[in-house]
DOPA-421825 format. One record per residue: x, z, y of N, C-alpha, C in turn. Coordinates in steps of 0.2 Angstrom, whole numbers, padded with zeros to 4 digits. Each point is the difference from the previous one (the first is absolute). Example, Ala and Ser with C-alpha at 12.3 -4.5 7.8 and 13.67 -1.06 7.14 Angstrom:
BEGIN
ATOM     nxx     nzz     nyy    caxx    cazz    cayy     cxx     czz     cyy
ATOM    0066    0039   -0028   -0004    0000    0006    0004    0000    0006
ATOM   -0002   -0004    0005    0004    0001    0006   -0004    0003    0005
//
This chain:
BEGIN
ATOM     nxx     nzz     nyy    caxx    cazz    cayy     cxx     czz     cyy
ATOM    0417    0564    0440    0006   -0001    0004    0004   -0005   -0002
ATOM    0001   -0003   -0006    0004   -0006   -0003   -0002   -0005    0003
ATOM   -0005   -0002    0002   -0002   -0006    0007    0003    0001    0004
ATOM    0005    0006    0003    0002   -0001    0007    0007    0000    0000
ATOM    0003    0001   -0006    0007   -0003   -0003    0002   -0008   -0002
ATOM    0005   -0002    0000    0002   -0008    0000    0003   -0001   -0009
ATOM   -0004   -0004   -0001    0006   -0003   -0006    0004   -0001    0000
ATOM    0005    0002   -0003    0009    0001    0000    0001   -0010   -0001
ATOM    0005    0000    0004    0004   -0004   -0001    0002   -0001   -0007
ATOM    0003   -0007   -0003    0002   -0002   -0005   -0002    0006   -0007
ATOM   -0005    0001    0000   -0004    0006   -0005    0003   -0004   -0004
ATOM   -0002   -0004   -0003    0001   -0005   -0008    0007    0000   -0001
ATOM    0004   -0002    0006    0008    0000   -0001    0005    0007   -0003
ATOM   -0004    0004    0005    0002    0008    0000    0000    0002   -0007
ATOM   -0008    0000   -0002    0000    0003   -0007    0003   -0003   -0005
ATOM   -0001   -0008   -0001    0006   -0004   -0004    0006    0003    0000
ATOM    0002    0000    0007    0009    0005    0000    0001    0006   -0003
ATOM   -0004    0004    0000    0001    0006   -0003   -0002    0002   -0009
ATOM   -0002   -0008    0000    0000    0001   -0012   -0002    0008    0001
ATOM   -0007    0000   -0001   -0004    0008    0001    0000    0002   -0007
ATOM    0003    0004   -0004   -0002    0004   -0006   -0007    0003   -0001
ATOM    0000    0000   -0005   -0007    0003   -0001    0000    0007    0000
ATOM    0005    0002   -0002    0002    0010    0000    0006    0000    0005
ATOM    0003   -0003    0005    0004    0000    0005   -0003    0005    0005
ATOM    0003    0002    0005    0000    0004    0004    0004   -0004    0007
ATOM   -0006    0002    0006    0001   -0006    0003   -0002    0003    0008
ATOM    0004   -0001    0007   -0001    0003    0005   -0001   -0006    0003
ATOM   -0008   -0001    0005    0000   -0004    0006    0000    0006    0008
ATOM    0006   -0001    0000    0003    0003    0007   -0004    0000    0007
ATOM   -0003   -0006    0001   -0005    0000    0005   -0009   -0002   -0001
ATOM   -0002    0005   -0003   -0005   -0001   -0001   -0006   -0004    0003
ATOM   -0001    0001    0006   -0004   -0003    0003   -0006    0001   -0001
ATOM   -0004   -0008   -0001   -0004    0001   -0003   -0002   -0002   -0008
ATOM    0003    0002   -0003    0000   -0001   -0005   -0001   -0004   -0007
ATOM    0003   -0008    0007    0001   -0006   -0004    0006   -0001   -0007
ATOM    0005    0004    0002    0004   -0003   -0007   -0001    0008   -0007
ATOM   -0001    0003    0003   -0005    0007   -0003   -0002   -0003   -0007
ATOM   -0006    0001    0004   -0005   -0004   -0002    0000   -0007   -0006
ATOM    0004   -0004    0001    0004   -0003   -0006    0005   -0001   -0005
ATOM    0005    0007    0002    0004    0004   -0004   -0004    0005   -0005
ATOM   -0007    0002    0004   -0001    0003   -0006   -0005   -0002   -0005
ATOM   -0001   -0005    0001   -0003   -0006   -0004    0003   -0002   -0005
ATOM    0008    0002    0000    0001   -0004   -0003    0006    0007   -0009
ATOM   -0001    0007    0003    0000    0004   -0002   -0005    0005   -0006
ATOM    0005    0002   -0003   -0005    0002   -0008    0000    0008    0001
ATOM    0006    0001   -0002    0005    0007    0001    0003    0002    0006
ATOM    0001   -0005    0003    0004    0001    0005   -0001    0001    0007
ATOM    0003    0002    0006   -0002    0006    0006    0003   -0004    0005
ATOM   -0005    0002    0004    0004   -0003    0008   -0001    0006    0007
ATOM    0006   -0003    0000    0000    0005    0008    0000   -0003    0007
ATOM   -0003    0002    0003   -0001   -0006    0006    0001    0007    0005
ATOM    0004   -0002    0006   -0001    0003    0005   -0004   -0004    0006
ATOM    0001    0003    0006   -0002   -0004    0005    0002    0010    0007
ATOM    0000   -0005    0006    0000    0007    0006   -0005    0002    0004
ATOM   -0005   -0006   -0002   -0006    0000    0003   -0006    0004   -0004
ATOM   -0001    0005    0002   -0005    0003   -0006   -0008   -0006    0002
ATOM   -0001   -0003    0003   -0007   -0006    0001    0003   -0003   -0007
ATOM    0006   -0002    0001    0000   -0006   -0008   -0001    0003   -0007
ATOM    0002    0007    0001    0000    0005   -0008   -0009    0000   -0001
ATOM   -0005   -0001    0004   -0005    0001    0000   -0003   -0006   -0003
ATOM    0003   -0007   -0001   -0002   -0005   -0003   -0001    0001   -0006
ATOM   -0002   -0004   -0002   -0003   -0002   -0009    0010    0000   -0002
ATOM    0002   -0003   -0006   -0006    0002   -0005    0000    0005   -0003
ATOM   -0007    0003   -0002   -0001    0007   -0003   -0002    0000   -0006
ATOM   -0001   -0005   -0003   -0001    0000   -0008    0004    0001   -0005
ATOM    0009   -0002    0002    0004    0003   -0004    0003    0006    0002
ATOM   -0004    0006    0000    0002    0005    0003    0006    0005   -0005
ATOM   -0001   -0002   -0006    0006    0002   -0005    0003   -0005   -0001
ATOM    0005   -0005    0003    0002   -0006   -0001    0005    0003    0008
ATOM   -0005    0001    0006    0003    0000    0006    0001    0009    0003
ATOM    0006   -0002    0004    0004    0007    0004   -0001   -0002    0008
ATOM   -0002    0003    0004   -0001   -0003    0007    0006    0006    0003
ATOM    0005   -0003    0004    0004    0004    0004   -0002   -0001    0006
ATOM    0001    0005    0006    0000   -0001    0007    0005    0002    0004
ATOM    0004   -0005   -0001    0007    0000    0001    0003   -0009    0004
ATOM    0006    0002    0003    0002   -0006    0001    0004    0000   -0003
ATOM    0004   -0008   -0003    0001   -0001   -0004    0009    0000   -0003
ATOM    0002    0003    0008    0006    0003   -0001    0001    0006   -0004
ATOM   -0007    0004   -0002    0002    0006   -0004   -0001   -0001   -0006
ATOM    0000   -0005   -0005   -0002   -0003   -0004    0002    0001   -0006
ATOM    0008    0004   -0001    0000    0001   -0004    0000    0008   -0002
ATOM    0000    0004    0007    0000    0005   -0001   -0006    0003   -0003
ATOM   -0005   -0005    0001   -0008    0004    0000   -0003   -0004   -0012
ATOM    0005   -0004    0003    0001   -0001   -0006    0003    0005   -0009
ATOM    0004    0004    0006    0003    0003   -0006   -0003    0008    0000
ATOM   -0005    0000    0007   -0003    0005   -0002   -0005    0002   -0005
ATOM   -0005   -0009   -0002   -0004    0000   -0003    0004   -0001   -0008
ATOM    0005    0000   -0001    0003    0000   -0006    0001   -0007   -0003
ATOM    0001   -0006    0007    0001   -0007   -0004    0009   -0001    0003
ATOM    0003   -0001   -0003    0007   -0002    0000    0001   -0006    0000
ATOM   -0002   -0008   -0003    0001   -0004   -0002   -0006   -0001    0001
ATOM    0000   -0008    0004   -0006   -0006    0000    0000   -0006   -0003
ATOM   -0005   -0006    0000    0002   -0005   -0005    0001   -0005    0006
ATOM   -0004    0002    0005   -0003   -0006    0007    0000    0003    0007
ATOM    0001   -0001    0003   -0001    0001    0006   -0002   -0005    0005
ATOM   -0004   -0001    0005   -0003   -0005    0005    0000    0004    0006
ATOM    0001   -0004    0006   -0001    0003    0006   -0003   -0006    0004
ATOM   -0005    0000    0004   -0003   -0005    0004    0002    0001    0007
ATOM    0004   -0003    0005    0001    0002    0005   -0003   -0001    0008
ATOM   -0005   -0003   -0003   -0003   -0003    0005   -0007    0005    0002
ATOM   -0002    0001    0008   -0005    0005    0002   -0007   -0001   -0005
ATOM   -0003    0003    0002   -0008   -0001   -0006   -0002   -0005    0004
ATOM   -0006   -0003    0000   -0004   -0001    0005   -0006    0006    0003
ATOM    0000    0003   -0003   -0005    0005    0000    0003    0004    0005
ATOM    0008    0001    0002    0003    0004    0006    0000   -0006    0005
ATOM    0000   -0007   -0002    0000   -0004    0007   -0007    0003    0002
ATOM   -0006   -0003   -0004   -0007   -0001    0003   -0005    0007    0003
ATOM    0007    0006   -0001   -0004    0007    0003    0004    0001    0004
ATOM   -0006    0000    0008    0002   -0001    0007    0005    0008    0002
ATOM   -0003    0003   -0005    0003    0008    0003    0008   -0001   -0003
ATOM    0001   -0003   -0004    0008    0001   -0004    0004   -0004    0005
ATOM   -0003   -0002    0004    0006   -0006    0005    0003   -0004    0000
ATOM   -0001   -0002   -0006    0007   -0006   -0003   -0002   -0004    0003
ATOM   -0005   -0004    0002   -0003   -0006    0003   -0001   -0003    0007
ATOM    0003   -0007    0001   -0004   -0001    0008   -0003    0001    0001
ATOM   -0008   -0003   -0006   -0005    0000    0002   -0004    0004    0005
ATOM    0002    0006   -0001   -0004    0006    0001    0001    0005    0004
ATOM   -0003    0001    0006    0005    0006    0006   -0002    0007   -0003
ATOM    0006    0002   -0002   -0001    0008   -0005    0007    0004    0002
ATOM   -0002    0004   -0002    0008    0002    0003    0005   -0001   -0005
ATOM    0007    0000    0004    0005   -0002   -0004    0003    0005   -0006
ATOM   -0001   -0001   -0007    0002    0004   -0004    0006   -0005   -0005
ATOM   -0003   -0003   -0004    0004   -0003   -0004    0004    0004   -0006
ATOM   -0005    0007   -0002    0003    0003   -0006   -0002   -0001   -0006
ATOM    0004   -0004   -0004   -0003    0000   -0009   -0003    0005   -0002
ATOM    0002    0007    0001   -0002    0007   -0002   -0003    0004    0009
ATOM   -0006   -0001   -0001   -0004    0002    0007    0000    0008   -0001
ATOM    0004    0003   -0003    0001    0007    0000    0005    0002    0002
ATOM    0006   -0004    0003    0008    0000    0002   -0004    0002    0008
ATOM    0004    0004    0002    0001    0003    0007    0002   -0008    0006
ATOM    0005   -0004   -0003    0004   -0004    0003   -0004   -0007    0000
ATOM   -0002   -0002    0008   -0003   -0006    0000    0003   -0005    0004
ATOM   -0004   -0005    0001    0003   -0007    0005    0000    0002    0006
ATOM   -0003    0004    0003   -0002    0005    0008    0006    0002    0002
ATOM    0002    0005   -0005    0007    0005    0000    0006   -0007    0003
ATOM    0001   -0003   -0007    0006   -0007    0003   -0003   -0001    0005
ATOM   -0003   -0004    0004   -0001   -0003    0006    0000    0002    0006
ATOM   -0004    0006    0000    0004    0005    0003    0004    0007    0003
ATOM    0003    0001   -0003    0006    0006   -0001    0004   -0004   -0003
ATOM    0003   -0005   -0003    0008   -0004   -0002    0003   -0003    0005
ATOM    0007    0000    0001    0003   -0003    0004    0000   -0007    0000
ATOM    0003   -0003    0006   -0001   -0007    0000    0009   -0004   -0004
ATOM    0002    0005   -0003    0005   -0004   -0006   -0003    0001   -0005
ATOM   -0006    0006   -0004   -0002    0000   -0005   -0004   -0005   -0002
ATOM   -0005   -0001    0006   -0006   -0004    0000    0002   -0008    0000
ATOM    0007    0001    0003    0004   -0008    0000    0000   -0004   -0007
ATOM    0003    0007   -0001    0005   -0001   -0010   -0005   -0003   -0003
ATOM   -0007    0004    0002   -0005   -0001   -0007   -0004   -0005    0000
ATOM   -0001   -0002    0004   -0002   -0007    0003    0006   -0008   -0002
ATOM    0005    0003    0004    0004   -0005   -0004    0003    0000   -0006
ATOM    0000    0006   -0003    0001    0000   -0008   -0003   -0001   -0004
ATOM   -0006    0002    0001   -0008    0000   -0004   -0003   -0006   -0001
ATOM    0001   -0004    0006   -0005   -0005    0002    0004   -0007    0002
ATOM    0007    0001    0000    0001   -0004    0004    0001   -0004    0005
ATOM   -0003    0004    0007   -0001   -0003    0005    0003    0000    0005
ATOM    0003   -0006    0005    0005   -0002    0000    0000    0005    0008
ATOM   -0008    0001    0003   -0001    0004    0005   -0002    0007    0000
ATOM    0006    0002   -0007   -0004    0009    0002    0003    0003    0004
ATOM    0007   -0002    0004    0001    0006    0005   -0006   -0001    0006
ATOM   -0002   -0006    0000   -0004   -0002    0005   -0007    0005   -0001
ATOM   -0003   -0001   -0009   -0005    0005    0002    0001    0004   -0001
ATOM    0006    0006    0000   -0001    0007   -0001    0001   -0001    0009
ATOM    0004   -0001    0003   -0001   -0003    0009   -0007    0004    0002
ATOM   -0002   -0006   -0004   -0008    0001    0001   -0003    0008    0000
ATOM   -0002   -0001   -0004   -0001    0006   -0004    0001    0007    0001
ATOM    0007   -0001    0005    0003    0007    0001   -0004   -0001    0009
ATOM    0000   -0004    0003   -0004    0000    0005   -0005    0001    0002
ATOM   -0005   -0003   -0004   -0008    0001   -0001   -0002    0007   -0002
ATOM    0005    0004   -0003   -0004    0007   -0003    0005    0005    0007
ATOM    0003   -0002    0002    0000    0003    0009   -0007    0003    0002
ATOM   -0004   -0007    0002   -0005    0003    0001   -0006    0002   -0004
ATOM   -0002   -0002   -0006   -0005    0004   -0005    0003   -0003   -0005
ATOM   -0002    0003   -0006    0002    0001   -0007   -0003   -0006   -0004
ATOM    0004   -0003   -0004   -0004   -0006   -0004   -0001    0001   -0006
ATOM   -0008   -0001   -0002   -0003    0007   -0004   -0004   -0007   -0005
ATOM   -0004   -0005    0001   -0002   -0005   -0002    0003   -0007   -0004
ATOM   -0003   -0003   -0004    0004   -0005   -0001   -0001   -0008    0005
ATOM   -0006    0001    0002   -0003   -0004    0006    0005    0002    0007
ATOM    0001    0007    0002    0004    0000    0005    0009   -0003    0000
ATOM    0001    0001   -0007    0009    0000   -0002   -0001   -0009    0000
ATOM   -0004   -0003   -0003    0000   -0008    0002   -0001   -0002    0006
ATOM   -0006    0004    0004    0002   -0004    0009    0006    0002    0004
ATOM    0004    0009   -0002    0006   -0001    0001    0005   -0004   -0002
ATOM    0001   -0003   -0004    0004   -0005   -0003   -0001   -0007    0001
ATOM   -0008   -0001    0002   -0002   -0007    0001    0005   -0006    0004
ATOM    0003    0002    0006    0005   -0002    0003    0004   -0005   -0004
ATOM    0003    0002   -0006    0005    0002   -0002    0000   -0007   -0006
ATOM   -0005   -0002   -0002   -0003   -0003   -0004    0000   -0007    0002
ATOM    0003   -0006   -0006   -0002   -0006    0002   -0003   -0004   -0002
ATOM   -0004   -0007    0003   -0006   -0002   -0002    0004   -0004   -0006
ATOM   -0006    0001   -0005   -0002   -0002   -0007    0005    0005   -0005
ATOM    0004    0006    0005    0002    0003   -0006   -0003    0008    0000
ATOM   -0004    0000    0003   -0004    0008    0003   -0004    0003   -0006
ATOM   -0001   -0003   -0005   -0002    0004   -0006    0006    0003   -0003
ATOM    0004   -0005   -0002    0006    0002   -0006    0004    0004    0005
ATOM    0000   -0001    0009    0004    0010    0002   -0004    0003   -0001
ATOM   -0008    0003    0001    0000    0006   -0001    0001    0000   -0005
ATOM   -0001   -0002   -0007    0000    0001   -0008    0006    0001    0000
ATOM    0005   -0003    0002    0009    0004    0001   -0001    0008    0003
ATOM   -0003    0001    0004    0000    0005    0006   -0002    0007   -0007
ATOM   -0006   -0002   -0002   -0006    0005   -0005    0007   -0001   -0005
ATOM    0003   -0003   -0002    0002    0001   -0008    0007    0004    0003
ATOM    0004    0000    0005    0004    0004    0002   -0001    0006    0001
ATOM   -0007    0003    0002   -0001    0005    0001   -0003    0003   -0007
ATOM   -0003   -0001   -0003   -0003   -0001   -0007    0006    0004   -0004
ATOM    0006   -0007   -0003    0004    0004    0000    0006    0006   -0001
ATOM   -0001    0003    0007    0001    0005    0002   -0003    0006    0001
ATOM   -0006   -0001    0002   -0003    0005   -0001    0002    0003   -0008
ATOM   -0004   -0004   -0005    0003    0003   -0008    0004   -0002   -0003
ATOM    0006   -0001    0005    0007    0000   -0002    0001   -0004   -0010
ATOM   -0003   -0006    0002   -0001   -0005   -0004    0006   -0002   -0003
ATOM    0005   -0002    0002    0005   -0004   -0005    0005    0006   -0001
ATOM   -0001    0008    0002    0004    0003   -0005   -0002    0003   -0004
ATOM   -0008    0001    0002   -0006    0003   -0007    0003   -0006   -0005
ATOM    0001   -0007    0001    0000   -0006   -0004    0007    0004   -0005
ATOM    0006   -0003    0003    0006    0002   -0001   -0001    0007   -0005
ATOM   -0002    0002    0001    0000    0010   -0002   -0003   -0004   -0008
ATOM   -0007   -0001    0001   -0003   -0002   -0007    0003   -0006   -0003
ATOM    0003   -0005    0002    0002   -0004   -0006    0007    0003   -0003
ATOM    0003    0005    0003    0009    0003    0000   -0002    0006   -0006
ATOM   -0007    0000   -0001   -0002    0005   -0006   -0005   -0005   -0008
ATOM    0001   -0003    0002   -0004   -0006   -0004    0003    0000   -0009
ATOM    0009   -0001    0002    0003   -0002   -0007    0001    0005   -0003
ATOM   -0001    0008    0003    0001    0006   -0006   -0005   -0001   -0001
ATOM   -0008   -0002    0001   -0007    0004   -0002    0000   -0008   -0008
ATOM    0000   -0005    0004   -0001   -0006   -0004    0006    0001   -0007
ATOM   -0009   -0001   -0007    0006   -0002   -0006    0004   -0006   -0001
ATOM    0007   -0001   -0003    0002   -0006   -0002   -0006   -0004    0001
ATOM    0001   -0008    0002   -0005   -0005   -0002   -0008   -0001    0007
ATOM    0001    0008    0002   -0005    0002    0003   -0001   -0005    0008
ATOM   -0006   -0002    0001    0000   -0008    0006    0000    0009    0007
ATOM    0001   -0005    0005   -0001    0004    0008   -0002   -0007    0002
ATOM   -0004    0001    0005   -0004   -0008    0004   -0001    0004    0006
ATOM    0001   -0003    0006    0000    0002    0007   -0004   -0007    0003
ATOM   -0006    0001    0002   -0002   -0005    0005    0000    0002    0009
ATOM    0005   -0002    0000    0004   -0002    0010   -0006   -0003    0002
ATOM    0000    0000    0007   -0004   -0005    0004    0005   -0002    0007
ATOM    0005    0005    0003    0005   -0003    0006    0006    0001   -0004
ATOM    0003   -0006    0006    0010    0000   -0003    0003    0008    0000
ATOM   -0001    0002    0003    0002    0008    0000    0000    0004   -0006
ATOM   -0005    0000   -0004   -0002    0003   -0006    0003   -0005   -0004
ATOM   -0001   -0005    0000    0001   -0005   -0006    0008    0001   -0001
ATOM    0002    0001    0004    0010    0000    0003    0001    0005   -0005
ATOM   -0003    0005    0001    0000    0008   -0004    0002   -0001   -0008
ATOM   -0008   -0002    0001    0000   -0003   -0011    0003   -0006   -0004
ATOM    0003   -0004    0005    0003   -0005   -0002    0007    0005   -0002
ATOM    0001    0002    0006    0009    0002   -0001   -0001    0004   -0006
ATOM   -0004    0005    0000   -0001    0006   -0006   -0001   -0005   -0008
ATOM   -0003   -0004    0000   -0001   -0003   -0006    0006   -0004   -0001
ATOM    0006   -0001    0004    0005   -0004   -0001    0006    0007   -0002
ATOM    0001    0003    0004    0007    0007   -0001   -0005    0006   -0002
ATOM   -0006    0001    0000   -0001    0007   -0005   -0002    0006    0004
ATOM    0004   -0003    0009   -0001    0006    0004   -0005   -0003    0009
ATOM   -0002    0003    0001   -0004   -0002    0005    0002    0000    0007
ATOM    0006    0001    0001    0005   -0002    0004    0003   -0007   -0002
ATOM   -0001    0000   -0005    0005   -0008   -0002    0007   -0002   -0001
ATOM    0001    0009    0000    0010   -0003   -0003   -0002    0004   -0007
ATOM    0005   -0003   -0004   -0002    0000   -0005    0007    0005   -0005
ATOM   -0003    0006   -0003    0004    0004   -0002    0006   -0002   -0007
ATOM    0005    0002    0002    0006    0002   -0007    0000    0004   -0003
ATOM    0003   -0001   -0004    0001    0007   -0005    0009    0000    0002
ATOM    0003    0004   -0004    0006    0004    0002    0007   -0007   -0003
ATOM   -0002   -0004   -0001    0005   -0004   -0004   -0006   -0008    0003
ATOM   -0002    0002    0007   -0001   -0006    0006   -0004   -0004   -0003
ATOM   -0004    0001   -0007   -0008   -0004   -0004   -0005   -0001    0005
ATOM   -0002   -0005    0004   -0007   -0001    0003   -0004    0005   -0007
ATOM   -0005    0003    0005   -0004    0003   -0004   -0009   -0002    0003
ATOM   -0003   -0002   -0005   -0006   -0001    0002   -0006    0002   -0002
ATOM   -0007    0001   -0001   -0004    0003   -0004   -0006   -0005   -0001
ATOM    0000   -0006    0003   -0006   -0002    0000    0003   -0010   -0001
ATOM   -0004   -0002   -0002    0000   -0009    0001   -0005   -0001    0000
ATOM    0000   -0008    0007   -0004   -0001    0003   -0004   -0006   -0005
ATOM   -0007    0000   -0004   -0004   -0002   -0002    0000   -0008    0000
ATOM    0000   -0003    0007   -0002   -0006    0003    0004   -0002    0006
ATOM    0005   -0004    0000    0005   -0004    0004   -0004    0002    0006
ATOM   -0008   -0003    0004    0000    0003    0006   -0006    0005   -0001
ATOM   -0002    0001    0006   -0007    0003   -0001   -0005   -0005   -0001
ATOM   -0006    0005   -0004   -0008   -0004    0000   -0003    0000    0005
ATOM   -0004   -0005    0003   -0001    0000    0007   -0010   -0004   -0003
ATOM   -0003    0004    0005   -0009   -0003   -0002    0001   -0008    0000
ATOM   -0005   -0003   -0003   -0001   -0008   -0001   -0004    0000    0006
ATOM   -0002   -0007    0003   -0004   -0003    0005   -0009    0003    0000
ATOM    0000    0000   -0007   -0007    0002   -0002    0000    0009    0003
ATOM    0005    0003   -0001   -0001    0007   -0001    0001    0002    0007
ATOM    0004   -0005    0005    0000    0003    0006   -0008   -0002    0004
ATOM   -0002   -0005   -0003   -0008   -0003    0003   -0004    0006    0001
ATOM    0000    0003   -0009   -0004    0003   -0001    0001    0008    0004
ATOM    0006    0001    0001    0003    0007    0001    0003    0000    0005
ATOM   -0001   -0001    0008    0006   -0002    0005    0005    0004    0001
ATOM   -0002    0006   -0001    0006    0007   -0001    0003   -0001   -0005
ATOM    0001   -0004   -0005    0006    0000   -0006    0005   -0006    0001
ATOM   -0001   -0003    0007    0003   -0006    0002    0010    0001    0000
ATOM    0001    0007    0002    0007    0002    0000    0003    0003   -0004
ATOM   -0006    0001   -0004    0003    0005   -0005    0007   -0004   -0007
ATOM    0004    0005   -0001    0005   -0003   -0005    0000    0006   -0007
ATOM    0000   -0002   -0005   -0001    0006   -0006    0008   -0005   -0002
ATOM    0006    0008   -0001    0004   -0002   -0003    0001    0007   -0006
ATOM    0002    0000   -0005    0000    0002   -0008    0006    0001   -0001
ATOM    0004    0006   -0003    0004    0004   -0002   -0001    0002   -0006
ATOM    0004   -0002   -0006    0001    0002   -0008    0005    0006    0001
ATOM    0000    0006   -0002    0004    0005   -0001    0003    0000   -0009
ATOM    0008   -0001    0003    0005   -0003   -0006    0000    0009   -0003
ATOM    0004   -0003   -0007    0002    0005   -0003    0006    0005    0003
ATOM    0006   -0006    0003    0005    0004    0002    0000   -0002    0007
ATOM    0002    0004    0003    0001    0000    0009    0007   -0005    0002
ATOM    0004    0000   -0006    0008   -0007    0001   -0005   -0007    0001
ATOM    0003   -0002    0004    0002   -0009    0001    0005   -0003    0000
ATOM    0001   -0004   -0004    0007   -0002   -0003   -0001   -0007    0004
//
C-alpha cells in the first residue's frame, strides 16, 4: 500500500526542523502515508511516536516494524490532545502536521476528490463521517454554497455558481463529479478551467471536513502538549491555511490576536524558526508536482509565554 502514498513534501527540510531525540517523544498528526513516520522513527532509540490520521486506509500503512516505537490513533487531529492524555502522554518533544491531501485519496476514484474520474461526490478524509460533498450541493442554501465558494476558494463567481447549482438540482440531484463539472462548465474561462474546478473541489473539500477549524482547534492545543525548546512544523499547501499558521506562529493563537496578561504583556508561546517559509527547490517540484505549493513553516516553544 506505501506505493499508493506520495512522498511528503520537503521530507529532509521537515525532519532537519524538528532536531529528533533519540528518546524524545514525538506526534506526526497527519499520518498518511507514512512518509515522515517512517523517518522519525529512524531516527529514535527509546523514544515513541504518535501519529494520527482520520482515514483508517492511511493507519493501514506501513511502517510496521517499529511497532514498540509507534502508537497509531484514528482520530482527527483536532482531538489530539485529548486522546493524548488518555494514553498517559502529557508533554511531546515534536510535533509535524502535513496538510496537504495524500495522493492515495486523489488517485482513488471512489473518494471523489478528483477530476479525473466520474465517482460520486464525496470528498471525506474520514470515509466514515455521515457528511459528504452530495449533502452541500444539494440541500445548502444558495448564501451557504456562496460563502464557501468564495471563502474557500476565492472565486470571484460564487454567487453565480451557487445560482447555478440551486437551479440545476430543480430538476435532478447532482450526485457525480463529472456531472457538477458539466453543471458548472458554463461558468468557466478559457485557459483557466482546471485551476476553477481545483478551486470548486478544494472549497467543497474544505467544508465538508470542516478543515480550517479542525486546523485552528489543533494548533490552539500545540503549546500545552509541546516541551520548552520542543519544534511544531506545519506543511500548508493554500493561502487559507497558510494564513492560519503563519498568524499562530507569530501571536500564539490561531485567530492571530495575540493574548495579554493582566498588566497589558503581549504574551506568546512560540517563535518563528526561519524569517519566511521553506518552500521545495526546482529540483523537488520536477520530481514531485504535488509539492509545488507546498510551504513548511517551524515554531520553537519558549520557556515563558511574555514577549517583551
Amino acid at each position: 500500500m506505501a506505493s499508493t502514498f506520495h512522498t511528503p513534501a520537503l521530507l529532509k527540510e521537515t525532519l532537519e526542523a524538528l532536531q529528533i531525540k533519540k528518546d524524545g517523544i514525538y506526534v506526526d498528526a497527519t499520518f498518511g502515508g507514512g512518509g515522515h513516520a517512517t523517518e522519525i522513527l529512524k531516527n529514535l532509540n527509546n523514544g515513541k511516536l504518535i501519529v494520527f490520521d482520520q482515514d483508517p486506509t492511511a493507519l493501514k500503512n506501513k511502517p510496521d516494524a517499529e511497532k514498540d516505537k509507534l502508537i497509531k490513533i484514528h482520530s482527527n487531529f483536532r482531538f489530539m490532545q485529548r486522546f493524548l492524555t488518555y494514553i498517559n502522554i502529557i508533554k511531546v518533544d515534536g510535533i509535524v502536521a502535513d496538510l496537504g491531501v495524500s495522493s492515495y485519496q486523489f488517485d482513488t476514484p471512489e473518494r471523489g476528490f478528483s477530476t479525473r474520474f466520474n465517482y460520486q461526490l464525496d470528498l471525506r478524509m474520514n470515509p466514515q463521517s455521515p457528511f459528504d460533498a452530495r449533502e452541500i450541493i444539494n440541500s445548502w442554501s444558495k448564501e451557504k454554497l456562496s460563502d464557501i465558494f468564495f471563502g474557500y476558494a476565492d472565486l470571484t463567481n460564487a454567487n453565480a455558481i451557487a445560482t447555478k447549482l440551486i437551479e440545476e438540482r430543480k430538476h435532478r440531484k447532482i450526485e457525480t463529479t463529472f456531472q457538477l463539472m458539466e453543471v458548472l462548465q458554463p461558468l468557466t474561462h478559457v485557459n483557466f478551467e482546471n485551476k476553477f474546478f481545483a478551486r470548486v473541489f478544494q472549497a467543497l473539500r474544505i467544508a465538508v471536513n470542516d478543515e480550517l477549524n479542525s486546523l485552528k482547534e489543533f494548533l490552539n492545543q500545540t503549546a500545552t502538549i509541546l516541551n520548552t525548546g520542543g519544534r511544531l512544523a506545519v506543511l500548508t499547501y493554500h493561502s487559507l491555511e497558510d494564513r492560519i499558521v503563519k498568524n499562530f506562529m507569530r501571536s500564539g493563537n490561531a485567530e492571530g490576536k495575540i493574548n495579554k496578561d493582566d498588566f497589558g504583556n503581549p504574551q506568546v508561546s512560540f517563535k518563528s524558526v526561519y524569517k519566511k517559509p521553506i518552500q521545495p527547490s526546482a529540483q523537488e517540484i520536477k520530481n514531485n508536482q504535488r509539492a509545488r505549493s507546498a510551504k513548511l513553516r517551524v515554531g520553537e516553544k519558549l520557556e515563558k509565554t511574555f514577549k517583551v
